[in-house]
N, C-alpha and C positions, 0 to 999 in steps of 0.2 A: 559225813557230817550232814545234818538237814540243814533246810533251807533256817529254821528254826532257833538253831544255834546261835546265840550273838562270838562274831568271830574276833571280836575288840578288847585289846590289851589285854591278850593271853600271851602274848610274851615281851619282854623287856628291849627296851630299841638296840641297835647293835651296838656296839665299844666303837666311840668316837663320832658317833651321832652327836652334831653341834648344841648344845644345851640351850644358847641363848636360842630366842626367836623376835628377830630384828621387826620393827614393824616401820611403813613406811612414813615419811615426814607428815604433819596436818601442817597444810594450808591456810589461817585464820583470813575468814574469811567475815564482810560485814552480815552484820544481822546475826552471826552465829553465836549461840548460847556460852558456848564451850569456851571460844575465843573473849570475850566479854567477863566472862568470869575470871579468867587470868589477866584481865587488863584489870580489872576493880582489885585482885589480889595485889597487883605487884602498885597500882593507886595509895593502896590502904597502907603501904609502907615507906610510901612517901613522908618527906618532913613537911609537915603543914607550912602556910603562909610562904613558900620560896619558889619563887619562878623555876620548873623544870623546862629543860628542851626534851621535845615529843621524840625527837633523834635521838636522846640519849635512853627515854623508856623504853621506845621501840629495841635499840639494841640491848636494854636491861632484859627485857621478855625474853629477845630470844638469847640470849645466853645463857637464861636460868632453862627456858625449856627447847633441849635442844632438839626436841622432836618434832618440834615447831618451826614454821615459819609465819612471821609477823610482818606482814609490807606494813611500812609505814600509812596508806590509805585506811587498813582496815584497821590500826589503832585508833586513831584519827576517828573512825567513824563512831567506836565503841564511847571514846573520850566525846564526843558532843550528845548520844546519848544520854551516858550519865549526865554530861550537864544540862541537858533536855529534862532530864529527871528531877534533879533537884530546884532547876526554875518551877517544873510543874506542884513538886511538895511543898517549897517553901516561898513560892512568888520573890524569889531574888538570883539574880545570876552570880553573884560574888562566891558561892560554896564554891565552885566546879567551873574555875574560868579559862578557857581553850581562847587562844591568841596568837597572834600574828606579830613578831618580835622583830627587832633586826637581827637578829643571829637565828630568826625560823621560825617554827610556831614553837610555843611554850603550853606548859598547863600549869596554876598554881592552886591549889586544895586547899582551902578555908581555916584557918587554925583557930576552929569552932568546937563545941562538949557536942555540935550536934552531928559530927561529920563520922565520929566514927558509928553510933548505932544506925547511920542512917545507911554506911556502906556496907555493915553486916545487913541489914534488910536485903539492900540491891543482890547482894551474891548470894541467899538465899532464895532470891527470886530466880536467880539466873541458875541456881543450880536445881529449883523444881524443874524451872524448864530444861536443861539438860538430860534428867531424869527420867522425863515425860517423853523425851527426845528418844533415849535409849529404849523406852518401855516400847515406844512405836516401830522404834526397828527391829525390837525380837518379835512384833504379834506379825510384822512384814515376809510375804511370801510365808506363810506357814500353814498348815491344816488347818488350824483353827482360827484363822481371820487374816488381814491384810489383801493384798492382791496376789 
Protein backbone atom coordinates (compact mmCIF):
# COMPACT_ATOMS: atom_id res chain seq x y z
CA UNK A 1 0.00 0.00 0.00
CA UNK A 2 1.54 3.71 -0.67
CA UNK A 3 1.95 6.23 1.31
CA UNK A 4 -0.94 7.68 -0.84
CA UNK A 5 -3.61 5.35 0.08
CA UNK A 6 -6.10 6.96 2.68
CA UNK A 7 -6.21 3.93 5.16
CA UNK A 8 -9.57 5.20 7.00
CA UNK A 9 -12.65 3.22 7.63
CA UNK A 10 -11.86 0.47 5.28
CA UNK A 11 -13.32 -1.74 7.72
CA UNK A 12 -16.11 -1.88 10.17
CA UNK A 13 -15.06 -1.53 14.14
CA UNK A 14 -14.92 -4.97 15.94
CA UNK A 15 -18.37 -6.77 17.44
CA UNK A 16 -18.63 -5.05 20.94
CA UNK A 17 -16.85 -1.93 20.34
CA UNK A 18 -18.77 0.35 22.89
CA UNK A 19 -21.22 2.53 20.62
CA UNK A 20 -21.73 5.31 22.89
CA UNK A 21 -18.84 7.98 23.25
CA UNK A 22 -19.05 9.48 26.81
CA UNK A 23 -17.75 12.97 26.74
CA UNK A 24 -16.40 14.73 29.67
CA UNK A 25 -18.54 17.04 32.22
CA UNK A 26 -18.40 21.25 31.14
CA UNK A 27 -17.69 23.24 33.81
CA UNK A 28 -20.05 26.57 33.42
CA UNK A 29 -17.88 28.83 33.90
CA UNK A 30 -18.42 33.15 34.20
CA UNK A 31 -18.17 35.06 31.06
CA UNK A 32 -18.86 31.85 28.99
CA UNK A 33 -21.34 31.98 26.06
CA UNK A 34 -22.27 28.51 26.29
CA UNK A 35 -23.10 28.58 29.86
CA UNK A 36 -25.31 31.84 29.67
CA UNK A 37 -27.27 30.54 27.06
CA UNK A 38 -28.55 27.82 29.28
CA UNK A 39 -29.14 30.04 32.05
CA UNK A 40 -31.39 32.55 29.83
CA UNK A 41 -33.03 29.11 28.59
CA UNK A 42 -34.04 27.66 31.62
CA UNK A 43 -34.77 31.98 32.74
CA UNK A 44 -37.19 32.06 29.88
CA UNK A 45 -39.21 29.20 31.57
CA UNK A 46 -39.62 30.67 34.46
CA UNK A 47 -43.19 31.95 35.80
CA UNK A 48 -42.92 35.70 35.44
CA UNK A 49 -43.58 38.06 38.53
CA UNK A 50 -42.49 35.13 41.38
CA UNK A 51 -39.62 35.21 43.59
CA UNK A 52 -37.31 32.18 42.54
CA UNK A 53 -34.41 30.94 44.88
CA UNK A 54 -31.00 31.02 42.72
CA UNK A 55 -30.44 27.34 44.70
CA UNK A 56 -33.28 25.98 43.21
CA UNK A 57 -32.29 27.22 39.38
CA UNK A 58 -29.02 26.41 39.86
CA UNK A 59 -30.07 22.78 40.76
CA UNK A 60 -32.86 23.04 37.90
CA UNK A 61 -29.75 23.55 35.26
CA UNK A 62 -28.03 20.91 36.33
CA UNK A 63 -30.47 18.43 36.46
CA UNK A 64 -31.91 19.14 33.14
CA UNK A 65 -28.12 19.15 31.66
CA UNK A 66 -26.48 16.51 33.12
CA UNK A 67 -23.24 17.09 31.34
CA UNK A 68 -22.90 20.00 33.09
CA UNK A 69 -21.84 21.47 36.00
CA UNK A 70 -23.34 24.81 37.22
CA UNK A 71 -21.63 26.13 40.73
CA UNK A 72 -23.86 28.34 41.94
CA UNK A 73 -21.21 31.55 41.41
CA UNK A 74 -21.19 31.22 37.72
CA UNK A 75 -25.15 31.22 37.63
CA UNK A 76 -25.21 34.06 39.77
CA UNK A 77 -22.86 35.81 37.54
CA UNK A 78 -24.77 35.05 34.03
CA UNK A 79 -28.24 36.31 36.25
CA UNK A 80 -26.69 40.03 36.97
CA UNK A 81 -25.57 40.19 33.43
CA UNK A 82 -28.77 39.87 32.03
CA UNK A 83 -29.90 42.11 34.61
CA UNK A 84 -26.92 44.34 33.58
CA UNK A 85 -28.60 44.08 30.15
CA UNK A 86 -31.87 44.96 30.66
CA UNK A 87 -31.10 48.19 33.01
CA UNK A 88 -28.74 48.91 30.05
CA UNK A 89 -31.91 48.53 27.25
CA UNK A 90 -34.51 49.76 29.21
CA UNK A 91 -33.16 52.20 32.01
CA UNK A 92 -35.19 50.18 34.85
CA UNK A 93 -33.96 47.42 37.02
CA UNK A 94 -37.42 45.77 37.90
CA UNK A 95 -37.24 43.23 34.39
CA UNK A 96 -34.41 41.11 35.75
CA UNK A 97 -34.29 41.57 39.71
CA UNK A 98 -31.22 39.42 41.36
CA UNK A 99 -31.64 39.72 45.38
CA UNK A 100 -30.56 38.87 48.57
CA UNK A 101 -33.64 37.14 50.36
CA UNK A 102 -33.86 35.63 53.76
CA UNK A 103 -33.94 32.25 52.61
CA UNK A 104 -30.76 33.28 49.98
CA UNK A 105 -30.60 35.06 46.94
CA UNK A 106 -33.76 35.04 44.78
CA UNK A 107 -34.39 36.21 41.09
CA UNK A 108 -37.79 37.44 40.02
CA UNK A 109 -38.56 38.08 35.85
CA UNK A 110 -40.83 40.90 35.10
CA UNK A 111 -44.36 39.56 34.07
CA UNK A 112 -44.02 42.24 31.17
CA UNK A 113 -45.19 41.65 26.81
CA UNK A 114 -41.51 43.00 26.82
CA UNK A 115 -39.67 40.23 28.63
CA UNK A 116 -40.10 37.57 26.38
CA UNK A 117 -38.82 39.08 22.76
CA UNK A 118 -36.21 40.67 24.74
CA UNK A 119 -34.89 37.19 26.11
CA UNK A 120 -35.09 35.68 22.62
CA UNK A 121 -32.65 38.74 21.34
CA UNK A 122 -30.32 37.88 24.52
CA UNK A 123 -29.90 34.07 23.37
CA UNK A 124 -29.50 34.83 20.00
CA UNK A 125 -26.77 37.00 20.92
CA UNK A 126 -25.40 34.53 23.10
CA UNK A 127 -25.58 32.02 20.72
CA UNK A 128 -23.72 34.03 17.62
CA UNK A 129 -21.22 34.21 20.12
CA UNK A 130 -21.14 30.65 20.84
CA UNK A 131 -20.89 30.09 17.22
CA UNK A 132 -18.23 32.53 16.67
CA UNK A 133 -16.62 30.63 19.59
CA UNK A 134 -16.83 27.36 17.73
CA UNK A 135 -15.74 28.90 14.32
CA UNK A 136 -12.46 30.10 16.19
CA UNK A 137 -11.70 26.79 17.51
CA UNK A 138 -11.83 24.91 14.20
CA UNK A 139 -9.47 27.66 12.20
CA UNK A 140 -7.30 26.95 15.91
CA UNK A 141 -3.95 25.00 15.23
CA UNK A 142 -4.66 24.30 11.63
CA UNK A 143 -2.84 24.83 8.21
CA UNK A 144 -4.86 27.43 7.29
CA UNK A 145 -4.73 29.97 10.14
CA UNK A 146 -4.93 30.01 14.11
CA UNK A 147 -1.60 29.33 15.96
Amino acid sequence: MTADAAPFDRRPLPAGFPADRPQPPVIAESGDPFAALRVIDAVARLERGREVRIDHLVDRLNAAHLDWVFPKPAVIDALIALQANWTADYRSGSGILVDEGDRGATLTVEDTSRMDPWLVAQAERLAAECREALRAFARRDTPFGGG
